[in-house]
N, C-alpha and C positions, 0 to 999 in steps of 0.2 A: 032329303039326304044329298050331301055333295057327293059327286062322283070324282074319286081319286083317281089322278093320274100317275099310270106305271114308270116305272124308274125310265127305262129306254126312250118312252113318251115325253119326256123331261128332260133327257138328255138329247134329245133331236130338236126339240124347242131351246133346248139352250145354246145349241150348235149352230141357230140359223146363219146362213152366209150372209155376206153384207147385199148381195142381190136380196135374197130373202127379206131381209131388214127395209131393205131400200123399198119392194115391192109394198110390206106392210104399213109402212110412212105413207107413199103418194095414193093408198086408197083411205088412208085417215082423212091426206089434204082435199082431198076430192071430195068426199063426204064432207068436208067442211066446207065446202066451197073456196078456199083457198085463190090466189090469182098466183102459181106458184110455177117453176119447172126444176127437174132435174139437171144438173150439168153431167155430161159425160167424157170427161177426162178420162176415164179407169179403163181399161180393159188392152186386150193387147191388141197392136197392131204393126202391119209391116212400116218397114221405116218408110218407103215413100209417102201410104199415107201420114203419117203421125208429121214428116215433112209440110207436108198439104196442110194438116190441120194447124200446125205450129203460123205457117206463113198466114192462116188466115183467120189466126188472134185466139186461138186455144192458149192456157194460161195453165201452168203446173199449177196445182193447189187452192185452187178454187172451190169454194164447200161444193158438195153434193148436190144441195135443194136452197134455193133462195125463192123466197116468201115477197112478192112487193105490195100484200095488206103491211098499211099501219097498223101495228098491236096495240094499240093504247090501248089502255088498261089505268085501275086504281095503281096499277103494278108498274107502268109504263108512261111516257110522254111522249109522245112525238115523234117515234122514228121513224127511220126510211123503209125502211125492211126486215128482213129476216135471213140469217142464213144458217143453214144447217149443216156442219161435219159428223157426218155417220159411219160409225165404226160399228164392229159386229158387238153384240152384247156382251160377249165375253172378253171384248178386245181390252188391253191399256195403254195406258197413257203413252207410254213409248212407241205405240201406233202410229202417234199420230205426225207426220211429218213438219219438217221444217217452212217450208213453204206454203203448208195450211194454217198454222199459226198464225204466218204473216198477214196470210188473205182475212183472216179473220182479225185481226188487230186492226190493218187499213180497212174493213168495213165496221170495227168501231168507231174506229175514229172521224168516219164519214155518219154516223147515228144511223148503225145499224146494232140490232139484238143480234149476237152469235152464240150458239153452244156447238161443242162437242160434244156430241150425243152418242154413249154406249148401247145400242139398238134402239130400236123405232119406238119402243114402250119407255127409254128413257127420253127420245123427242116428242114424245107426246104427252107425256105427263108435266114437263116443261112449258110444253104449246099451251097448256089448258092453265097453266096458271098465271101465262099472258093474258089470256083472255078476261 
């Protein structure tokens, strides 16, 4: 017999934050063995640092996770990477900024795989069908 999950249980899994999301991805990628890291652009900080980190090649809009396995695949050929923008599950399209766009354009056009990914269960059900 399945066990149902209660509404509130449902709505806190659909709520997860984009940390949340982020944490449930890099234990996918880890389990998979991945050669992968997080970028951390996000979060606040005082202007001196964010000064600091600007002079020493931080970049607005940079995905989240970039993957440097070749995914080839029946599905794939030959490319460089991987990168991944992660938005929370419930997030849209309007999330997603200007400047992640771009980074993700200039990493196709360099032959990389990119998605915008609406939670970690949308990057991974992606991931696996790279595989």
């Amino acid at each position: 017999m399945t066990e149902r999950m209660s509404a509130a249980e449902y709505r806190k899994k659909k709520d997860l934050s984009e940390y949340d999301e982020q944490v449930k991805l890099a234990n996918y990628l880890d389990m998979k063995g991945y050669l992968w890291c997080h970028v951390p652009n996000g979060g606040n900080r005082d202007a001196k640092t964010g000064r600091k980190m600007k002079m020493q090649g931080v970049k607005p809009g940079v995905p989240d996770v970039l993957i440097f396995d070749d995914p080839t695949s029946e599905y794939t050929m030959n490319f460089s990477g991987i990168a991944i923008e992660l938005k929370k599950a419930n997030g849209k399209p309007s999330d997603v900024r200007e400047s992640q766009k771009e980074w993700l354009k200039a990493l196709e056009w360099r032959n990389w795989q990119t998605k915008i990914a609406f939670g970690a269960d949308d990057a991974i059900e992606w991931l696996e069908k790279l595989e």
